[in-house]
N, C-alpha and C positions, 0 to 999 in steps of 0.2 A: 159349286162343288162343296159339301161337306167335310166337315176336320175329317172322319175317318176315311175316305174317297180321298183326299190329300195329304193324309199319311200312307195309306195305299200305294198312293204315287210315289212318295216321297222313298217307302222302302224298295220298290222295283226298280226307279231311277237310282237308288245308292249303290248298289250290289256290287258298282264296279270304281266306288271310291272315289268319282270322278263330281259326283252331289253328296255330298255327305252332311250336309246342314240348311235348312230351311225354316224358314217361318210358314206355320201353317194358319190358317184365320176363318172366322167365321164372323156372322154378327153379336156372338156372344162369348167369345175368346180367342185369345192370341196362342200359340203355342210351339215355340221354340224346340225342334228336335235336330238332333245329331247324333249320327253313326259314329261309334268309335269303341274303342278297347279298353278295358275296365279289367285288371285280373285280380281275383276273388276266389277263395278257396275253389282249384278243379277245374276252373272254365273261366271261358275270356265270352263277352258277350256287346251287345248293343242292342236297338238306337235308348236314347233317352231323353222325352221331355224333359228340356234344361232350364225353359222359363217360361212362367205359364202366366196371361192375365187374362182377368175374368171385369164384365163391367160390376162397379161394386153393387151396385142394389141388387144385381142377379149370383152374387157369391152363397152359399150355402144351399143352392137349389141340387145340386147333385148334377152339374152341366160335367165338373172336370170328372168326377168317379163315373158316369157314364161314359165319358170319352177314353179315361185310365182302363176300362173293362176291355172296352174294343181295341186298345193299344196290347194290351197283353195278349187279345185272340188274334189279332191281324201278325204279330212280332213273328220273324221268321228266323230269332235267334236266341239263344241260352236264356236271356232273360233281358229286362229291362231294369233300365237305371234311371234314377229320380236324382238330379244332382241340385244343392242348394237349396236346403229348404230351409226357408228364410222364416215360416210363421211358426207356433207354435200349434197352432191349429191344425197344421198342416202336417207335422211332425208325426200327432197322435195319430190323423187319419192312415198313415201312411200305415204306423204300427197296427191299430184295428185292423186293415186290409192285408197283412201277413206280411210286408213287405220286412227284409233285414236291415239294421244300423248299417252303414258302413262303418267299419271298427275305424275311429282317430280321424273323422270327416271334419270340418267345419268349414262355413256352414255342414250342418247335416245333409247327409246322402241317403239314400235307401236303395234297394233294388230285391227283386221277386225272377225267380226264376221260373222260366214257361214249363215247366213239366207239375207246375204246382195246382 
């Protein structure tokens, strides 16, 4: 099954709070998601890849912003949260991709809301 075929899953099984955290995996990353509530100017939303590993010689091929594209079209709520970003690398990509700071996060947080 593919990361987004078991995010899929992952959000159908949530709906009723009952799963609300999973590791999801593939042969070329790990990816740690969870439902939950986040309130931010106007809206309360979820799920959010909370910890993500990639194998290192495959890091910069565009495996997670491919995965992050289908996470924001598959997301059946307000928006998505990025919680813990731990690189700096990871920081900027976040901003390039339109994603907001969390004001007073640390580690840094971001999040994009799906009407974007």
């Amino acid at each position: 099954m593919t990361l987004v075929e078991q995010l899929q899953e992952f959000i159908k099984d949530s709906s009723t709070w009952n799963n609300n955290r999973k590791w999801i995996e593939d042969d070329h990353m790990k990816v740690y998601v969870r439902r939950g509530q986040r309130h931010l100017p106007a809206r309360d939303f979820s799920p959010k890849p909370q910890r993500v590993t990639t194998l290192e010689d495959e890091q910069g091929q565009g495996l997670f912003k491919a995965f992050l594209a289908e996470a924001i079209k598959h997301n059946p709520w307000d928006a998505l949260y990025v919680e813990n970003v731990l690189s700096s690398r990871f920081e900027s990509f976040f901003v390039r991709s339109g994603f907001l700071p969390v004001p007073d996060s640390l580690p840094p947080s971001f999040y994009i809301w799906n009407d974007v």
